[in-house]
Backbone as CSV, one residue per row, in Angstrom:
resi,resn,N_x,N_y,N_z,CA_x,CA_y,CA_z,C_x,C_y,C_z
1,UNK,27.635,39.541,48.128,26.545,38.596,48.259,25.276,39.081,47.560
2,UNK,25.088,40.299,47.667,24.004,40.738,46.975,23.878,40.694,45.429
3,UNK,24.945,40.683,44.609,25.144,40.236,43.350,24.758,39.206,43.049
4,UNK,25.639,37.674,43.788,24.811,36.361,43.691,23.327,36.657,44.133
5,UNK,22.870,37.077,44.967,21.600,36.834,44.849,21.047,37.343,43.990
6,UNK,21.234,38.594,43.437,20.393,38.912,42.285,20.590,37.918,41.162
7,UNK,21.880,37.741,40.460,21.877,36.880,40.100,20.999,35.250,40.002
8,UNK,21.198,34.941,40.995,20.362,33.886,41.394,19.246,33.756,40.932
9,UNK,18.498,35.128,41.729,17.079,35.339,41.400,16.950,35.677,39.877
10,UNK,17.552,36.087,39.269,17.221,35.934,37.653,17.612,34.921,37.155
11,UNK,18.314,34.013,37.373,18.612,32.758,36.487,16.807,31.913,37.286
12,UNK,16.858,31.661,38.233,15.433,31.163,38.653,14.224,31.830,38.005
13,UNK,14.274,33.302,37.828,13.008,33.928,37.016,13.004,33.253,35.423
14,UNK,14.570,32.900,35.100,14.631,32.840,33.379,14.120,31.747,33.278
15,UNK,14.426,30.675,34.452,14.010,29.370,34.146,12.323,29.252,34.325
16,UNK,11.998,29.659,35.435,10.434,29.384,35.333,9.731,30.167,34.250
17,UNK,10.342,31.352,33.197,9.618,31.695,32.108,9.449,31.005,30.793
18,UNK,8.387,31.316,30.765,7.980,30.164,29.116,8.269,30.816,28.260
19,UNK,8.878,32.128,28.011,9.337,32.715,26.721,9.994,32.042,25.586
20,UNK,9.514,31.990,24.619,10.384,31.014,23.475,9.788,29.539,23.549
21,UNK,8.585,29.275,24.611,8.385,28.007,24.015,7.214,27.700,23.396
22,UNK,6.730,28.811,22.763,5.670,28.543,21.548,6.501,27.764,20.485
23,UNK,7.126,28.799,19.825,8.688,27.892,18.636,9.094,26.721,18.864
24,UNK,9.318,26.375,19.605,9.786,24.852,20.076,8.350,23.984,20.437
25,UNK,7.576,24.131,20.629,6.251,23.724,20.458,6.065,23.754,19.430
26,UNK,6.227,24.364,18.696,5.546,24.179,17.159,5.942,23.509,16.693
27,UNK,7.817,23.392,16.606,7.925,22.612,16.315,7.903,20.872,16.361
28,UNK,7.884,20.767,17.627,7.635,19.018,18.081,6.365,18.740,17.334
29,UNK,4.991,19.504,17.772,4.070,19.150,17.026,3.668,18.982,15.506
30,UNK,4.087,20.227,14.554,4.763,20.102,13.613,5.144,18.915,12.657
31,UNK,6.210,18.552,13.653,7.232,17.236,13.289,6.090,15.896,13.175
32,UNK,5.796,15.887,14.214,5.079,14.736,14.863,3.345,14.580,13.730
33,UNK,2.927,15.684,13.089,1.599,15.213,12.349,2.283,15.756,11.105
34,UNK,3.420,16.004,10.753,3.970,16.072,9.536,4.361,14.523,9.267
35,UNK,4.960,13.851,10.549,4.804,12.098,10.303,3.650,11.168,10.324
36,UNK,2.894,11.430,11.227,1.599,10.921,10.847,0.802,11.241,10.107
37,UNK,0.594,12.066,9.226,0.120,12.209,7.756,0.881,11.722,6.494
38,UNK,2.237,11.447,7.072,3.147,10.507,5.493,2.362,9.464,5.991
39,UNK,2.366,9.135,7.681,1.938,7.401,7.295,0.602,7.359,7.208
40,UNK,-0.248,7.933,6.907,-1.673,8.061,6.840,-1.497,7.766,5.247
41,UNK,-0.957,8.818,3.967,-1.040,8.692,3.050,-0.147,7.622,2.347
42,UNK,0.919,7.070,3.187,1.591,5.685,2.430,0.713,4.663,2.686
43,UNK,0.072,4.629,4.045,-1.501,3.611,4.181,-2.266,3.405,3.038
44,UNK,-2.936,4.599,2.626,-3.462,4.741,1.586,-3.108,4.039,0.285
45,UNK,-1.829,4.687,0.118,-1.228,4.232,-1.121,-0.917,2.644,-1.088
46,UNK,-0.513,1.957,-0.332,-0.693,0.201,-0.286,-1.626,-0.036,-0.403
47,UNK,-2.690,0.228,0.134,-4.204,-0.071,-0.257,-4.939,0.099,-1.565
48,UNK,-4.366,0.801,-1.810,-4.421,1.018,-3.319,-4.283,0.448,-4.315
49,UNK,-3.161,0.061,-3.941,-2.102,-0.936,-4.836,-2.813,-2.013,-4.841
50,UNK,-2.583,-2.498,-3.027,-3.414,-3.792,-3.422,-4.788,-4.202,-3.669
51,UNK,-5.998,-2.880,-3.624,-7.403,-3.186,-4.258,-6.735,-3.482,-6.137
52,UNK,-6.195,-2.249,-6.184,-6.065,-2.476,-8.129,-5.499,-3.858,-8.281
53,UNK,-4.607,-4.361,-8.246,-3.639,-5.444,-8.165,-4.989,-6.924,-8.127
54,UNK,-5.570,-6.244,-6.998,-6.942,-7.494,-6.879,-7.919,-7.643,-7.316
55,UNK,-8.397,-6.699,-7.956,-9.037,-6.049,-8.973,-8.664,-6.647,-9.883
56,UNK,-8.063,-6.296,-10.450,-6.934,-6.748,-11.821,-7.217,-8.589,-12.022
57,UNK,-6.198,-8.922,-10.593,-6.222,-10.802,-10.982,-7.996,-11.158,-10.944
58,UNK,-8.789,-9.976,-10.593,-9.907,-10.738,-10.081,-10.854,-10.648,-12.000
59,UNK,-10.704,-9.901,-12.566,-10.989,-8.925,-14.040,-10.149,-10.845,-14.962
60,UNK,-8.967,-10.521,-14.564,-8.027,-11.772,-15.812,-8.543,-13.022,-15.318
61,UNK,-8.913,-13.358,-14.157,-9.830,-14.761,-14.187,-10.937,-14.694,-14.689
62,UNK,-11.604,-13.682,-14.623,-12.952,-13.686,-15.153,-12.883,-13.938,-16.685
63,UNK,-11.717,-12.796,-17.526,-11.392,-13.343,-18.761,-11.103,-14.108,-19.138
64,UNK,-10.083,-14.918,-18.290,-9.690,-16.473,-19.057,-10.604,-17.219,-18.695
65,UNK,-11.790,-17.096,-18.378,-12.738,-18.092,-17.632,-13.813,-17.892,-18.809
66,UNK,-13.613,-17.063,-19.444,-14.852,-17.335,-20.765,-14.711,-18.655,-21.708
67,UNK,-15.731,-18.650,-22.373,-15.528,-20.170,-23.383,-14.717,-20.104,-24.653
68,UNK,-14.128,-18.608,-24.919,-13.261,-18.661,-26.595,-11.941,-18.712,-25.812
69,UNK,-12.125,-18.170,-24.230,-10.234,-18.117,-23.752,-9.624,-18.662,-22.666
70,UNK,-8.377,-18.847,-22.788,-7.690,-19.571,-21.982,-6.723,-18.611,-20.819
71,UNK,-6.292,-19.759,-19.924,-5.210,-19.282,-19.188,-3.911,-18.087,-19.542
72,UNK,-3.729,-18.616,-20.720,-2.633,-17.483,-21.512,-2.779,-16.063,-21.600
73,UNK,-4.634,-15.852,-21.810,-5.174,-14.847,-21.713,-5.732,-14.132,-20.229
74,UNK,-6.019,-14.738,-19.472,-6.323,-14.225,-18.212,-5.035,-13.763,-17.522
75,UNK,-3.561,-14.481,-18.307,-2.288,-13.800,-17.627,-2.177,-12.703,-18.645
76,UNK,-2.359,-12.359,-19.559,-2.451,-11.090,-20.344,-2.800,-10.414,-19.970
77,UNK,-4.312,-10.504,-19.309,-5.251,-9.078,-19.317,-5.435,-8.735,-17.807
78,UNK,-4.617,-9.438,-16.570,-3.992,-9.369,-15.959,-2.645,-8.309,-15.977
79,UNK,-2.136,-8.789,-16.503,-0.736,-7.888,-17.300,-1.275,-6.847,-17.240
80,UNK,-2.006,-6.517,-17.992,-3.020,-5.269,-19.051,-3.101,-4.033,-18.148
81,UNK,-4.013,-4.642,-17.366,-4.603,-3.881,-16.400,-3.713,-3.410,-15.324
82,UNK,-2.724,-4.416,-14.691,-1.955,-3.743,-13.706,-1.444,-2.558,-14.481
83,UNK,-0.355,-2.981,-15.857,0.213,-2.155,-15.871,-0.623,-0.604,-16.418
84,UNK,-1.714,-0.573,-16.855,-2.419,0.556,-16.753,-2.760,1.157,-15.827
85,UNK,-2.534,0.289,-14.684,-3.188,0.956,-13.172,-2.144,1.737,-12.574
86,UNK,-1.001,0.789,-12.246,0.062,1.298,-10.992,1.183,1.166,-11.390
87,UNK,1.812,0.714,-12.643,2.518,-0.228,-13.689,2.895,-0.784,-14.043
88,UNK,4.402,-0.887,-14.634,4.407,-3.085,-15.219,5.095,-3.800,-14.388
89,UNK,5.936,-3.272,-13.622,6.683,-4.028,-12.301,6.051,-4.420,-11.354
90,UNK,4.327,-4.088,-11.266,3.734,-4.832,-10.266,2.926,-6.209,-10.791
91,UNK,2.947,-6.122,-12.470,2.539,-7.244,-12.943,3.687,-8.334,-13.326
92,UNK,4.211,-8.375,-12.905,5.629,-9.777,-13.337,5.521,-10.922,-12.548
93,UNK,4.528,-10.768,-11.575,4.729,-12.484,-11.239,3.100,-12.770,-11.240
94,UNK,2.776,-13.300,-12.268,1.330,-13.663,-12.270,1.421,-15.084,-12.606
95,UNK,0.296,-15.909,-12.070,0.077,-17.365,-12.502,-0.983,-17.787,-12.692
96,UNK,-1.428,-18.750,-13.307,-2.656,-19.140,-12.958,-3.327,-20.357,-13.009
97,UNK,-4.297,-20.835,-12.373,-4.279,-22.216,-11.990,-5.451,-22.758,-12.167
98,UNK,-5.932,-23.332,-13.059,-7.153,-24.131,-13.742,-7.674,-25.678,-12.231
99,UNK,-8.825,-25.400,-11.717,-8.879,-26.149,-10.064,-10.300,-25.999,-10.023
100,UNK,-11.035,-26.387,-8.788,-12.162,-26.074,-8.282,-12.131,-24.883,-7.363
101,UNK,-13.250,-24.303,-7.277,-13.054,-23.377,-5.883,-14.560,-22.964,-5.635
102,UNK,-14.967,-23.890,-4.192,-16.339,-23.940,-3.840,-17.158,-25.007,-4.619
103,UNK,-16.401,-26.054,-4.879,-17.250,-26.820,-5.705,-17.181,-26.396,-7.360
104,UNK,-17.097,-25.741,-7.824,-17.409,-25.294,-9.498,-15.511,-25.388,-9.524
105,UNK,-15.781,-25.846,-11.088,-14.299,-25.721,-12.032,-14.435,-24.060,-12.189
106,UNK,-13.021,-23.816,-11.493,-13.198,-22.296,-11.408,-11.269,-22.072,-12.318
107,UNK,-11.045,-21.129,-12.368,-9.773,-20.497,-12.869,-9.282,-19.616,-11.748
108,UNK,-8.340,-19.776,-11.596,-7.872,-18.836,-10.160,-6.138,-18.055,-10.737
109,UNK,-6.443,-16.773,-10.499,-4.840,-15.895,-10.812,-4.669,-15.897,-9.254
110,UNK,-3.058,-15.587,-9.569,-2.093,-15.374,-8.500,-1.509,-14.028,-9.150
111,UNK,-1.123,-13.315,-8.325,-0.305,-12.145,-8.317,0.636,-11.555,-6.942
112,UNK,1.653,-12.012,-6.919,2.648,-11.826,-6.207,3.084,-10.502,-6.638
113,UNK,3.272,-9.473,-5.646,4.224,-8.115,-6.307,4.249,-7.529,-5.105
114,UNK,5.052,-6.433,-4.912,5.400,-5.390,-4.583,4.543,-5.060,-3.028
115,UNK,4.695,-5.207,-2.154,4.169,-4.249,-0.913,4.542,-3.195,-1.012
116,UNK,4.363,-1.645,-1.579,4.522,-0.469,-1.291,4.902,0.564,0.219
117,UNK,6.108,0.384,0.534,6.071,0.897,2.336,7.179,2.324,2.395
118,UNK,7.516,3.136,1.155,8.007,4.004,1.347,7.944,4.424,-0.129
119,UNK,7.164,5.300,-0.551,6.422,5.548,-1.950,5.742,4.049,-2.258
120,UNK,6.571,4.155,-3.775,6.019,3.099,-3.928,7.076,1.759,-4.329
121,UNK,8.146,1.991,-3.124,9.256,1.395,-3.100,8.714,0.384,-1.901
122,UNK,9.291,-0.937,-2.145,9.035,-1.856,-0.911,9.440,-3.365,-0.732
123,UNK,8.775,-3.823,-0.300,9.372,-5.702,0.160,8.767,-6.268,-1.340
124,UNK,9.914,-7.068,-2.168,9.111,-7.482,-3.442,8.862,-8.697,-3.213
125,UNK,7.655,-9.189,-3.854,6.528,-10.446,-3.378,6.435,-10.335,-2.405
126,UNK,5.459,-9.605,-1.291,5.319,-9.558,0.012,3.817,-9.367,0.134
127,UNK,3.286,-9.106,-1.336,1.924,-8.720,-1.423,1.320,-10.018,-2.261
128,UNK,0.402,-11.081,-1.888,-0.114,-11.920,-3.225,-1.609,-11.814,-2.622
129,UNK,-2.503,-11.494,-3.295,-3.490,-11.749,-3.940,-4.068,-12.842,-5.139
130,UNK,-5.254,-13.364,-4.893,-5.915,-13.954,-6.227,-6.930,-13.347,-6.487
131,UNK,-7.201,-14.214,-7.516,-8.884,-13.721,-8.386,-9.335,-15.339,-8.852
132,UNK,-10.328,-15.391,-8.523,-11.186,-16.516,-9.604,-12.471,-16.405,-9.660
133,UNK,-12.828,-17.358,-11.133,-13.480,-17.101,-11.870,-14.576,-18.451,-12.382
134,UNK,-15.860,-18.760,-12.388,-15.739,-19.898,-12.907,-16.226,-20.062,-14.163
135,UNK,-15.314,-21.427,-14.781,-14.856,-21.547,-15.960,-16.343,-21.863,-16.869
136,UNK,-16.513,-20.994,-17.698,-17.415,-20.801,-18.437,-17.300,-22.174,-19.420
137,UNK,-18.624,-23.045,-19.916,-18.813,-23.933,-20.789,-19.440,-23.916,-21.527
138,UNK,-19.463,-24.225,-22.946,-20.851,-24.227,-23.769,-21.748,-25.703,-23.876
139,UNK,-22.606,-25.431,-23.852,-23.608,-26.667,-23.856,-24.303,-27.302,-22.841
């Protein structure tokens, strides 16, 4: 009997000791702001995307909204710019639509592309933004 009890009493001492659980602490925590800093910086990176992206359609309305250019051109320099920014697969669905907006004949882009949610891999057309512009006249 005296065996089990010693026994005993050391499996009860092993258990109430915290030895070894710094390491295993480290690691949970570790783990846990090693994931919330990817999603901190993939945050980032969509936001990104979509200021440039809006940026961009907001830049190609303004251009096709001058008096020497047209629609053809505000989807160009649209083009232009995404793909200098973030690159050309986020510029492929652009449109644009000659309308009012607020009262004034304005020019308005569309840009449908890419939501970014794991790099810069993600839901395609899940992101649209516009830009407009109003349409510049002479005289």
């Amino acid at each position: 009997m005296n065996r089990r009890s010693r026994a005993w009493r050391w499996r009860r001492a092993a258990l109430r000791s915290e030895r070894g659980s710094a390491p295993a602490e480290f690691a949970m925590v570790a783990g846990l702001l090693t994931v919330l800093t990817l999603v901190v910086i993939q945050l980032g990176l969509a936001l990104h995307v979509r200021n440039t992206v809006l940026d961009a359609a907001a830049e190609g309305a303004r251009y096709g909204a001058l008096a020497d250019n047209g629609p053809a051109d505000a989807v160009a320099r649209t083009r232009e710019l995404i793909a200098a920014a973030v690159g050309p697969q986020y510029g492929e669905d652009v449109s644009v639509a000659a309308g009012s907006w607020q009262g004034v004949p304005a020019l308005t882009v569309t840009v449908r592309t890419t939501l970014p949610l794991i790099g810069l891999l993600g839901v395609d057309r899940a992101m649209e933004v516009s830009g407009h512009a109003a349409i510049e006249t002479l005289g």
